[in-house]
RODO-2510 file (C-alpha; in nm, 4 decimals, decimal comma):
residues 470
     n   res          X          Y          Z
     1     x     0,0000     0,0000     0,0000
     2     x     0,1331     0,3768    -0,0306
     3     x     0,2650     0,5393     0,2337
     4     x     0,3521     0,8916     0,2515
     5     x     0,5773     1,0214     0,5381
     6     x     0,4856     0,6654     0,7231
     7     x     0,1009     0,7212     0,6689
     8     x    -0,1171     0,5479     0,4362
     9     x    -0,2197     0,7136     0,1498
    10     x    -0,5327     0,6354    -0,0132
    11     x    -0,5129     0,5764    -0,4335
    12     x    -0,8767     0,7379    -0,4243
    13     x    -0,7849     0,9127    -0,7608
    14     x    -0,7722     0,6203    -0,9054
    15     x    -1,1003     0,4845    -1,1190
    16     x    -1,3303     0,2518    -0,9379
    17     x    -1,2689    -0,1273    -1,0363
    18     x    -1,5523    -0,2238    -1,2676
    19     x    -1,7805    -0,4923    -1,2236
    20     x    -1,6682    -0,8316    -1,4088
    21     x    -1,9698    -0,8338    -1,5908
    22     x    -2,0972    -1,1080    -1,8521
    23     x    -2,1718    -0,9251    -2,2049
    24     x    -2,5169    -0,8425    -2,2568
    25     x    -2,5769    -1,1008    -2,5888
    26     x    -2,4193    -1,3715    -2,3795
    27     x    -2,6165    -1,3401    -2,0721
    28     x    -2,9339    -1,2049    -2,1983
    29     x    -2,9904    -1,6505    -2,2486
    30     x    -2,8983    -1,7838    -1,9870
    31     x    -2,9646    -1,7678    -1,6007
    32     x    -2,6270    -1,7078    -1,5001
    33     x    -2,4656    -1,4671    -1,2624
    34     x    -2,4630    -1,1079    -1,4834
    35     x    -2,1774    -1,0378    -1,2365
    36     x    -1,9022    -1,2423    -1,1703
    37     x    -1,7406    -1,0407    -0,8520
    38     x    -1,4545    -0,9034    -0,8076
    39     x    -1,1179    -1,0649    -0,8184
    40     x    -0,8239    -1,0908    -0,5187
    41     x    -0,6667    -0,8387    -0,7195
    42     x    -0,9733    -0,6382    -0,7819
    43     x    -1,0430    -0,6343    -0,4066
    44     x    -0,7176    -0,5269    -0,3117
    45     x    -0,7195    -0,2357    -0,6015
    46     x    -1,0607    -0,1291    -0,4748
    47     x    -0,9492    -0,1063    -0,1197
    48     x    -0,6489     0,0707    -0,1885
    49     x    -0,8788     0,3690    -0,2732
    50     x    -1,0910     0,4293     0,0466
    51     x    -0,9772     0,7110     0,2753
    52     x    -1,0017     0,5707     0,5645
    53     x    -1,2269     0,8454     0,7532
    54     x    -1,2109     0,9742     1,0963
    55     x    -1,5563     1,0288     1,0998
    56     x    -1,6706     0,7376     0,8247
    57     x    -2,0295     0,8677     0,6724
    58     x    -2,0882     0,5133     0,4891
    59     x    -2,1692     0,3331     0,8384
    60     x    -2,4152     0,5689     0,9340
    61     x    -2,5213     0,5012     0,5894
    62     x    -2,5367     0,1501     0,6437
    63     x    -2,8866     0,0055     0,7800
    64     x    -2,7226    -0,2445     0,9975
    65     x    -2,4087    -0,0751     1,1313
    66     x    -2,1316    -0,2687     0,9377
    67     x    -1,7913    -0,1243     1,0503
    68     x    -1,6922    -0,0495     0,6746
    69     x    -1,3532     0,1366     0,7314
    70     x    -1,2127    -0,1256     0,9447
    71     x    -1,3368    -0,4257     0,6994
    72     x    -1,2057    -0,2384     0,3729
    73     x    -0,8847    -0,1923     0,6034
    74     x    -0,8411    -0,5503     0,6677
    75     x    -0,9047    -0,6258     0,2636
    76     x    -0,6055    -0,4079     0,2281
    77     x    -0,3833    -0,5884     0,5085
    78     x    -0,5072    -0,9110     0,3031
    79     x    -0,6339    -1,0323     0,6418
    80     x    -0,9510    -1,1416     0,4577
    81     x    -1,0954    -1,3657     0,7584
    82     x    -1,0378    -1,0688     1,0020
    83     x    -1,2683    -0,8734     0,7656
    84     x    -1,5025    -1,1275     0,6911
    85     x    -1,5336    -1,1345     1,0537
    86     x    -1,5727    -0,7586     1,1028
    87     x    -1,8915    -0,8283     0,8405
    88     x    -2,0582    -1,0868     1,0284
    89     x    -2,0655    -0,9074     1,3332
    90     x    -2,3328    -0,7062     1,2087
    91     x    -2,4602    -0,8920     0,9092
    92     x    -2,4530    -1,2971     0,8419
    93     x    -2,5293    -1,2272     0,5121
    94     x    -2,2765    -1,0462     0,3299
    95     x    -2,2976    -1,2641    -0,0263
    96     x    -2,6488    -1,1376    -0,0352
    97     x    -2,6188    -0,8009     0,1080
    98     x    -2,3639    -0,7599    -0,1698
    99     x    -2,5693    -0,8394    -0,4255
   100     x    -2,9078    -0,6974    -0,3736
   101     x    -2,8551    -0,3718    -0,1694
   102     x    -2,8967    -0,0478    -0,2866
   103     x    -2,5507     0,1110    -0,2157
   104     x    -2,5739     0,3736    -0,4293
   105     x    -2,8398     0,5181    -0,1793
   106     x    -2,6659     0,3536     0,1232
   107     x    -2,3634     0,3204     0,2154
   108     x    -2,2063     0,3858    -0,1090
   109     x    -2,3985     0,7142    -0,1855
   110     x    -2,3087     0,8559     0,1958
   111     x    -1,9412     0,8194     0,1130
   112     x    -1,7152     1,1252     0,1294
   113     x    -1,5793     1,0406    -0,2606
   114     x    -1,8924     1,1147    -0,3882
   115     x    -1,8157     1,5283    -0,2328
   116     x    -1,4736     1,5301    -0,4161
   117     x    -1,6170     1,4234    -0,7569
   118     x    -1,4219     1,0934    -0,7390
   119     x    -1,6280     0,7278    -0,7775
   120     x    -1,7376     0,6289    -0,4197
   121     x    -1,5535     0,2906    -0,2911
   122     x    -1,7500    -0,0102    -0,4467
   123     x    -1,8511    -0,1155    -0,1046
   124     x    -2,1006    -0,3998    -0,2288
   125     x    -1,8814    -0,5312    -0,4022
   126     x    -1,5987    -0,5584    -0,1617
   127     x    -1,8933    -0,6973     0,0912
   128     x    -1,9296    -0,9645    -0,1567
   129     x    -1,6113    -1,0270    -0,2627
   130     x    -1,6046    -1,1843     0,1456
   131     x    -1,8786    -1,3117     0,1270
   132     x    -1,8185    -1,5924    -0,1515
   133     x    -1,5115    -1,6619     0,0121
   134     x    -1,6718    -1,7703     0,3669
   135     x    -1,6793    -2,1536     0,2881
   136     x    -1,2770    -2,1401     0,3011
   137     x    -1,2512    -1,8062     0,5107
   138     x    -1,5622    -1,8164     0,7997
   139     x    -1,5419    -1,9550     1,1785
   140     x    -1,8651    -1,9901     1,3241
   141     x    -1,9159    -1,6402     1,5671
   142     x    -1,9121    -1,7483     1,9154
   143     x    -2,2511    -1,7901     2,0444
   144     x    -2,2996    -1,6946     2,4290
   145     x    -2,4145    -1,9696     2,6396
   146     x    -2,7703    -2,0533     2,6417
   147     x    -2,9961    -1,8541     2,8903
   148     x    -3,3222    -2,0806     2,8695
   149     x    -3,5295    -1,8141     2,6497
   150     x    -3,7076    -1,9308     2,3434
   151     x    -3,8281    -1,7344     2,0537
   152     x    -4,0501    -1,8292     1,7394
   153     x    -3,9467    -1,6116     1,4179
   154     x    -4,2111    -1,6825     1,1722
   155     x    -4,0764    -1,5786     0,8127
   156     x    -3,7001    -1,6737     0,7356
   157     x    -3,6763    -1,3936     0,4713
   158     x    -3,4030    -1,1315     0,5675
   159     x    -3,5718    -0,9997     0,8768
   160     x    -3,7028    -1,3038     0,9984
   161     x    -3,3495    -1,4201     0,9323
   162     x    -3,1556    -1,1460     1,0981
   163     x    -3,3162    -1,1505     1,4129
   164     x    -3,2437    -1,5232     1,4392
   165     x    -2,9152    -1,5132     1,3858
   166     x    -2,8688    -1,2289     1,6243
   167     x    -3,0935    -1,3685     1,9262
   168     x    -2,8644    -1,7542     1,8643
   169     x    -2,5481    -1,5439     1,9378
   170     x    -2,6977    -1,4198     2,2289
   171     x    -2,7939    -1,7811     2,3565
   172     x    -3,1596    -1,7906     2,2726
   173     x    -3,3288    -2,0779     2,1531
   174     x    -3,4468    -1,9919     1,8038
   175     x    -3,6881    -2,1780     1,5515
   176     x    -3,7834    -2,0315     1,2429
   177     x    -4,0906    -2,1326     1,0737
   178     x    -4,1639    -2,0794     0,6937
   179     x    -4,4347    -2,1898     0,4890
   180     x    -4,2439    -2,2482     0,1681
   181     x    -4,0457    -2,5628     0,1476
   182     x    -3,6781    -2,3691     0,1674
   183     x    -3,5851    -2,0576     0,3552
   184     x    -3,4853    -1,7547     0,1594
   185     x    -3,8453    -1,5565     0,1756
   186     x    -3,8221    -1,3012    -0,1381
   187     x    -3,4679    -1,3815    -0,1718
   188     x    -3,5646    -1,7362    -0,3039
   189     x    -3,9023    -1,7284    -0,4688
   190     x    -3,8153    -1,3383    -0,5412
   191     x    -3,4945    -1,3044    -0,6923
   192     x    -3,4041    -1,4201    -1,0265
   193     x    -3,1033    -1,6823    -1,0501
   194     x    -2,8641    -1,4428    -1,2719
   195     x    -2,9063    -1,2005    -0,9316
   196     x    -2,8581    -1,4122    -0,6666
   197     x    -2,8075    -1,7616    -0,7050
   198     x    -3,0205    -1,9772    -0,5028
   199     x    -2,7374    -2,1634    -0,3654
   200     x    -2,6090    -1,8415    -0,2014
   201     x    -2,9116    -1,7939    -0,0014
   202     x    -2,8556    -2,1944     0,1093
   203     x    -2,4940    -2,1461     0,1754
   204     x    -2,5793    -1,8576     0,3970
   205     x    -2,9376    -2,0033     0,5944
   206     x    -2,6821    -2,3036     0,6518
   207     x    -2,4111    -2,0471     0,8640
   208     x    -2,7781    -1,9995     1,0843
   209     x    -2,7920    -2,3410     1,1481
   210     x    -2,4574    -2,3924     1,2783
   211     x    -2,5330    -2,0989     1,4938
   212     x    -2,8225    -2,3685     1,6644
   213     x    -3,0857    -2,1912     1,5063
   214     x    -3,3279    -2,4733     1,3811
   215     x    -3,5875    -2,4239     1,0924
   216     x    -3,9776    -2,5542     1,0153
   217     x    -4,0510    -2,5611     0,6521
   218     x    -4,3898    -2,5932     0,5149
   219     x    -4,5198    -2,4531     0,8502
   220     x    -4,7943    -2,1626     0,7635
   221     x    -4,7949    -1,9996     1,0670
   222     x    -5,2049    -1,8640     1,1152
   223     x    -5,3260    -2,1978     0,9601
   224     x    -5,1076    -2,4704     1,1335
   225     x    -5,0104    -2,2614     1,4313
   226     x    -5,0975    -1,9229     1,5803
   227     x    -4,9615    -1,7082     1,8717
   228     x    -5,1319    -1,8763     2,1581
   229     x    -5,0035    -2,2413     2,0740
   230     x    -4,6506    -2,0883     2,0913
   231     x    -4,7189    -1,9386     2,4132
   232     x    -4,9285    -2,2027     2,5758
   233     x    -4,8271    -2,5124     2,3957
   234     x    -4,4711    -2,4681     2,3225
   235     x    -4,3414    -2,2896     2,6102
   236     x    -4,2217    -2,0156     2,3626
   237     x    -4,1418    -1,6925     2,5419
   238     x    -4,1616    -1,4171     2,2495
   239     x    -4,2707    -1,4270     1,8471
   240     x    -4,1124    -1,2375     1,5920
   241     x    -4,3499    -1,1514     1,2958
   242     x    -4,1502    -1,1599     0,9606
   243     x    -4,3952    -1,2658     0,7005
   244     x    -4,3910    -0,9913     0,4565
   245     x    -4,6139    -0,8015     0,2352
   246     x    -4,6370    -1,0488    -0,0833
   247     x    -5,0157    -1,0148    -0,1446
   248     x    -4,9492    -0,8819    -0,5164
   249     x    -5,1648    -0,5117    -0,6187
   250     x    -5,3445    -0,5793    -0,9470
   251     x    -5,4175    -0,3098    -1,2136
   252     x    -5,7949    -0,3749    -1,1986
   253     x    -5,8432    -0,3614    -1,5769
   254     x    -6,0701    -0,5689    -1,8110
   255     x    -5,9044    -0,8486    -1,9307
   256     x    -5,6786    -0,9228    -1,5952
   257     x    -5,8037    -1,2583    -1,5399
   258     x    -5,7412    -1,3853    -1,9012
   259     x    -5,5001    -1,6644    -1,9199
   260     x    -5,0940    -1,5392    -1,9948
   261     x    -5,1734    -1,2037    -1,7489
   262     x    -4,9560    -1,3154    -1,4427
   263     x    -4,8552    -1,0786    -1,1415
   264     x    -4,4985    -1,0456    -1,0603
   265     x    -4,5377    -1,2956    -0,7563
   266     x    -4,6516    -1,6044    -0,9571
   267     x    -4,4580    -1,4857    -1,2547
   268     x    -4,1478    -1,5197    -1,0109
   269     x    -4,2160    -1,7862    -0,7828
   270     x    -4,3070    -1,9976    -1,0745
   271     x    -3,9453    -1,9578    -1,2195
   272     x    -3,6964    -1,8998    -0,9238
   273     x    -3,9044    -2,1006    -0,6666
   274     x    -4,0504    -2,3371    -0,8619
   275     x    -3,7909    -2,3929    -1,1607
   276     x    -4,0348    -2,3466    -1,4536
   277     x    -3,7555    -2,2870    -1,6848
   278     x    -3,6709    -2,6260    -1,6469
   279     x    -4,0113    -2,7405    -1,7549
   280     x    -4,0774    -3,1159    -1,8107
   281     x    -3,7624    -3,1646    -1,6026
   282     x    -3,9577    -2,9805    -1,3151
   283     x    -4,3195    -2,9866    -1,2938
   284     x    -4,4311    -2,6213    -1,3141
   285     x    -4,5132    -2,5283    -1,6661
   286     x    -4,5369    -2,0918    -1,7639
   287     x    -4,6098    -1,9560    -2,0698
   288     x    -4,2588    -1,8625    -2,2636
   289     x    -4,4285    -1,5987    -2,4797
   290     x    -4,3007    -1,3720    -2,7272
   291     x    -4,4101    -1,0380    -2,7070
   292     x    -4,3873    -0,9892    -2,3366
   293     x    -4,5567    -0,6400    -2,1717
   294     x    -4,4184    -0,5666    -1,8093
   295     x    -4,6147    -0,3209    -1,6172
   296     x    -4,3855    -0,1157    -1,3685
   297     x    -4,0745     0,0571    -1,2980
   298     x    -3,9222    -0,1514    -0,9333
   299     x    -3,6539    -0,3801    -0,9364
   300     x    -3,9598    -0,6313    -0,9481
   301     x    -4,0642    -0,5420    -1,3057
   302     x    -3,6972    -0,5123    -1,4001
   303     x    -3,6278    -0,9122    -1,2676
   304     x    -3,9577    -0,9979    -1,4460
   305     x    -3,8431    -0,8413    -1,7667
   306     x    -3,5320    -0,9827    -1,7981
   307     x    -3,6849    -1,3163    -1,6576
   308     x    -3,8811    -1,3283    -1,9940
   309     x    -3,5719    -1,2463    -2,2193
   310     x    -3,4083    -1,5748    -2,0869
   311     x    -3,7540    -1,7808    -2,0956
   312     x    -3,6874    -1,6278    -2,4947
   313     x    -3,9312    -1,3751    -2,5262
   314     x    -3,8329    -1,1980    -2,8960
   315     x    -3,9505    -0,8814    -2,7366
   316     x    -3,9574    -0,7775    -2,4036
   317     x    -4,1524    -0,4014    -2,3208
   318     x    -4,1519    -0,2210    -1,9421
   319     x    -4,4289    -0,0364    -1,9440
   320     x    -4,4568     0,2759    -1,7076
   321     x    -4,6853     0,5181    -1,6323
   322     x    -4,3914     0,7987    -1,5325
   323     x    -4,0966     0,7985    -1,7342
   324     x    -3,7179     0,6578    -1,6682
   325     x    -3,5925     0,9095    -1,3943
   326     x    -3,9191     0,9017    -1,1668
   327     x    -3,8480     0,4768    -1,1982
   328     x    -3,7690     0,3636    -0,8127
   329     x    -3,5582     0,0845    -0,9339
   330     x    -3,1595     0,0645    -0,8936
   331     x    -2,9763     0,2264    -1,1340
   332     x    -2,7879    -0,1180    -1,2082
   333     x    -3,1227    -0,2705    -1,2500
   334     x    -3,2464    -0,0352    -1,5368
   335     x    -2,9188    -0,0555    -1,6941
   336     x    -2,8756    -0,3842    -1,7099
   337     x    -3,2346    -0,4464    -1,8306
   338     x    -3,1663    -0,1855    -2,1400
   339     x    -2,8221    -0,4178    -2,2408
   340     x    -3,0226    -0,6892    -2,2640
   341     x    -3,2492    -0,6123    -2,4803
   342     x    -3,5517    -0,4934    -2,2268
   343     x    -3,7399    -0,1753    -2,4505
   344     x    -3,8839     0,1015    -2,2229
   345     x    -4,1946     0,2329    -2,3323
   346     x    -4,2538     0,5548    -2,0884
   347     x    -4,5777     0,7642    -1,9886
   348     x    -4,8338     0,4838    -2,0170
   349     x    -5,0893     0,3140    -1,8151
   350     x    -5,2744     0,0365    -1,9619
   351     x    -5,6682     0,0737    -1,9884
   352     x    -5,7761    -0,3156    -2,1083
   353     x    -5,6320    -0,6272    -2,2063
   354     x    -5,7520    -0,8420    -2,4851
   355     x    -5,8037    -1,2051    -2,5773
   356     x    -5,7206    -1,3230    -2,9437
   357     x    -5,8680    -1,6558    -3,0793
   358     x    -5,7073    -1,9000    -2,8443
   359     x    -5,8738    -1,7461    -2,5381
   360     x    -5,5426    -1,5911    -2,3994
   361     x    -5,4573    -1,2365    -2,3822
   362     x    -5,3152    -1,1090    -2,7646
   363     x    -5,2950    -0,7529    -2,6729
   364     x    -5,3269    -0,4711    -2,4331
   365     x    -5,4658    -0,1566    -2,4932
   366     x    -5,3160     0,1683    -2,3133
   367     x    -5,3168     0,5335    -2,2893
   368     x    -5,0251     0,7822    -2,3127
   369     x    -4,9469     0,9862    -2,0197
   370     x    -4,8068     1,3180    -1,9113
   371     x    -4,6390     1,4797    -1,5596
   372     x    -4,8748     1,7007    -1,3588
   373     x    -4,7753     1,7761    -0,9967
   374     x    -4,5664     1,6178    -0,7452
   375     x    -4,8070     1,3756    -0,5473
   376     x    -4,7620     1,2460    -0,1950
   377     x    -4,4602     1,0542    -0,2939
   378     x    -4,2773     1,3219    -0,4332
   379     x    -4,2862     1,2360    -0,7676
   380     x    -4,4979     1,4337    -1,0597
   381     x    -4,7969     1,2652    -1,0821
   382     x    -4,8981     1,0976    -1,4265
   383     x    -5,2069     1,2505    -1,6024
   384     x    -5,3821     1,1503    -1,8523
   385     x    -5,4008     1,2759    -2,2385
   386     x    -5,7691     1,2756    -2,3741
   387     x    -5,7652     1,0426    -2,6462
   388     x    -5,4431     0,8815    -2,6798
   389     x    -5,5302     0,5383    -2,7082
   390     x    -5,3115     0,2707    -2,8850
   391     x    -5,2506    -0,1056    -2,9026
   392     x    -4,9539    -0,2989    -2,7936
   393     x    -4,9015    -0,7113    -2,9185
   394     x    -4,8540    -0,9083    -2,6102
   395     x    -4,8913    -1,2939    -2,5249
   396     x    -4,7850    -1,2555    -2,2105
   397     x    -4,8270    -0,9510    -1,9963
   398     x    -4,7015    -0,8976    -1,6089
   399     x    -4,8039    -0,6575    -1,3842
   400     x    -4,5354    -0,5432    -1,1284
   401     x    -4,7259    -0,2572    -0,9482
   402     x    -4,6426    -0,3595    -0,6092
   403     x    -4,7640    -0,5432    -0,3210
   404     x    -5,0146    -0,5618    -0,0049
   405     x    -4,9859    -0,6761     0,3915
   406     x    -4,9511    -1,0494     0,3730
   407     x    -5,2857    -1,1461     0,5336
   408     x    -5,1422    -1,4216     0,7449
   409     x    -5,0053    -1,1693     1,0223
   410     x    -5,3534    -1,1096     1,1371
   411     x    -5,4197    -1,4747     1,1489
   412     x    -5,1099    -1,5755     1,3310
   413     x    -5,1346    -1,3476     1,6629
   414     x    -5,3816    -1,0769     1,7458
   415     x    -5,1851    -0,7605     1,6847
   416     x    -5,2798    -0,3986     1,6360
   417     x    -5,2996    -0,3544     1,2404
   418     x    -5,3064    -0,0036     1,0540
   419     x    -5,5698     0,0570     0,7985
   420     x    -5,3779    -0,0780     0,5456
   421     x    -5,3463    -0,3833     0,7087
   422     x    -4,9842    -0,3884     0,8575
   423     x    -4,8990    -0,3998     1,1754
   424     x    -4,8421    -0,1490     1,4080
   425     x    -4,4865    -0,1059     1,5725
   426     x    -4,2248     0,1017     1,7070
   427     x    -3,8777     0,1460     1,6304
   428     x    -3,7881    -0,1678     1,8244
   429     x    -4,0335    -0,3889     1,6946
   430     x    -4,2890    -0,3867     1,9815
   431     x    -4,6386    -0,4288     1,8900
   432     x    -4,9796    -0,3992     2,0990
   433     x    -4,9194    -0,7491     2,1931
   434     x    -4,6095    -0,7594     2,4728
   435     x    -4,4940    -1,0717     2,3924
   436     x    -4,4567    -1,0494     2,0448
   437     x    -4,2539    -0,7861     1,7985
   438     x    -4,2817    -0,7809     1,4293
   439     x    -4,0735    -0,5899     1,1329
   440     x    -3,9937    -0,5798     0,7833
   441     x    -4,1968    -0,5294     0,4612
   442     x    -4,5361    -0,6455     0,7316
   443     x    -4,4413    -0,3491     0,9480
   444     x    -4,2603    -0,0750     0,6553
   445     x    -4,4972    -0,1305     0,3243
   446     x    -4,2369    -0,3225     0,0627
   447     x    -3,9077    -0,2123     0,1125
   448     x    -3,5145    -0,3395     0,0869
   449     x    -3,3460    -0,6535     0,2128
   450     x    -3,0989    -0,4904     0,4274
   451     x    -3,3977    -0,2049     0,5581
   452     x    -3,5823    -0,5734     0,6435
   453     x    -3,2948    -0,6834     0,8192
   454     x    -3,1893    -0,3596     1,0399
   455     x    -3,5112    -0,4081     1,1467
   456     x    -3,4702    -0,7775     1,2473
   457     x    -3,1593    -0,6594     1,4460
   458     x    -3,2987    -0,3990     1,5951
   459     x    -3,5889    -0,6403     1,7376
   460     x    -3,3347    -0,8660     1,8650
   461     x    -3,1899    -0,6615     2,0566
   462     x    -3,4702    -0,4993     2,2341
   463     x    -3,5910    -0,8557     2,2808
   464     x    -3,2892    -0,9771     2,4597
   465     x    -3,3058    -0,6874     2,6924
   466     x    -3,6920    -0,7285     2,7859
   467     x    -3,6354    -1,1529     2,8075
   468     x    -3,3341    -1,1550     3,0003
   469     x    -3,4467    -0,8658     3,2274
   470     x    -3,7534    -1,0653     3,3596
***
């Protein structure tokens, strides 16, 4: 590293180290990683260029408190298990975290580079650059001895899953209970493959397990079990609500329920859940169509786009009502969609679909759009322009609008809900019912992985301080 008068100087002129990226006509087929990661050589490179703060913005930036300068340090000693380490003290996902979180308004975007006009450190991917190396790099974190406390966490998405992990360290007896047949939540049946492999999410549920926490698959929690059974039955002593908010919004259209309109939830789970890509090999058959319409501008509608490119969609179309700079998906995400192949069709709304001979859905019929004023999100609100109707060819359409509360938090404990149907907590989780605390997208409205899991930690925590204080 450079040293100037026996001090480390940072090489923070230097251009960030780009992405090892697959080309666009290659991977645009194929479900793939898009990214490879970063090299040994590209980590050290990368870390050679962070300043090294006093007063280090990017981990108040950071949802879950990673200690970034002294991890990127480590990378630069080439003490990689030290920094690993450093990682997993706050987060025991860092191959996901990597992946998936938006750094460029996190941790990435509070770092001081960004004030000098220089490329902020690629954080992410230095966080997952660690991350893939665990198998050969991570120890199991010392767990404190067990203190006779048990807690049901009912969701193992990344809430669900960061709560358990940080409760086992603190010697509680965890079980997580999800009603799909793997653990993952939305970064299993959510994700697409070329994002996040599947086997990552394993590969990091499995560093839970050795932490003691044990897992119940196929258990819906509100049908099989509810909040008094834990309490009365199973001698659990608090519940952590984690469930989500996957109950999909529809467009509410004519023409919705015609066969080859899917929401984003089936559209997904169907493929990255339920392997339909693989169809006869695994039994879950989708329609591969070829003049795909996507309806939304998320990170959602950007994996379901570029889900139908690889199913081999000749034309793939995003559809959205405000145009590319009002989309709320990552910057990545949009880019990489447009490489591909993915066409964005701006300021429309769709009014009807349409059925051609066959019975499925052969078109969709929309409206153009213009910006009025801001609305309640901040963003100008999309009006419509009298008579501006046109036709758009599509077998297959997908709407990717958003989502609802996931009913099954009402059924599984009786909790104070909002009028939107999520439940009502404070910053630590707490909700009307004492014993039992709840976060995530059920608590926040859909929102990030690592927002999902600050708030699993954050639970914990308070948890561990009411349990062990009685």
């Amino acid at each position: 590293m450079p040293l100037v008068n026996g001090k480390y100087k940072a090489n923070n002129k230097d251009p960030r180290v780009p992405a090892n990226e697959v080309p666009a006509e290659v991977r645009a087929h194929n479900f793939e990683p898009v990214d490879t990661g970063y090299t040994y050589e590209d980590a050290i490179e990368e870390a050679n260029r962070c300043l090294d703060c006093k007063r280090p913005r990017c981990v108040a930036g950071c949802p879950v408190g990673i200690d970034i300068p002294t991890f990127i340090r480590q990378i630069r000693e080439e003490d990689e298990e030290a920094a690993l380490a450093t990682i997993r003290d706050s987060n025991m996902l860092p191959s996901v975290c990597g992946r998936v979180c938006p750094q460029e308004n996190q941790c990435e975007g509070s770092c001081i580079l960004n004030k000098t006009g220089d490329d902020p450190i690629a954080i992410g991917q230095l966080e997952r650059y660690l991350g893939d190396q665990s198998e050969s790099l991570a120890k199991t974190p010392v767990c404190k001895p067990a203190n006779g406390k048990k807690v049901a966490v009912v969701g193992s998405g990344p809430s669900g899953i960061a709560c358990a992990g940080a409760l086992a360290r603190e010697g509680f007896d965890v079980t997580v209970y999800e009603a799909f047949q793997t653990g993952g939540g939305v970064l299993t049946y959510g994700i697409p493959e070329f994002r996040l492999p599947k086997a990552i999410v394993k590969r990091e549920i499995d560093g839970l397990k050795d932490l003691g926490v044990k897992f119940e698959y196929d258990a819906v929690v509100g049908r099989l079990y509810d909040a008094d059974e834990f309490f009365n039955e199973y001698d659990y002593d608090a519940m952590y609500l984690a469930v989500g908010a996957g109950l999909p919004k529809f467009l509410n259209i004519p023409g919705e329920n015609l066969p080859g309109v899917f929401c984003a939830n089936e559209y997904l789970t169907r493929v990255n859940l339920m392997k339909a890509m693989l169809f006869p090999e695994y039994m879950t058959p989708i329609k591969h169509g070829k003049n795909v319409v996507v309806f939304g501008g998320g990170n959602v509608a950007m994996d379901a786009a570029r889900t139908a490119l690889r199913l081999g969609a000749e034309t793939v179309t995003l559809a959205y009502r405000r145009t590319e700079k009002e989309m709320p998906a990552r910057v990545a995400e949009l880019h990489h969609a447009k490489e591909e192949g993915v066409r964005v069709l701006e300021l429309v709304s769709p009014i009807a679909f349409e059925a051609g001979e066959d019975g499925f859905v052969a078109k969709v019929k929309l409206e153009r759009m213009e910006l009025g004023e801001p609305d309640e999100s901040g963003r100008r609100r999309p009006v419509v322009i009298p008579d501006s109707e046109f036709e758009l060819p599509c077998d297959v359409a997908v709407t990717a609008i958003g989502t609802n509360a996931n009913p099954f938090a009402e059924m599984a404990a009786d909790v104070k809900l909002n009028k939107w149907g999520y439940i009502e907590a404070d910053e630590n989780g707490r909700t009307s019912d004492p014993r039992v605390w709840a976060g995530g997208d059920i608590v926040t409205g859909a929102a990030t992985v690592i927002l999902a899991m600050g708030a699993g930690k954050k639970a914990a925590a308070d948890m561990a301080e009411k349990l062990l204080a009685e």
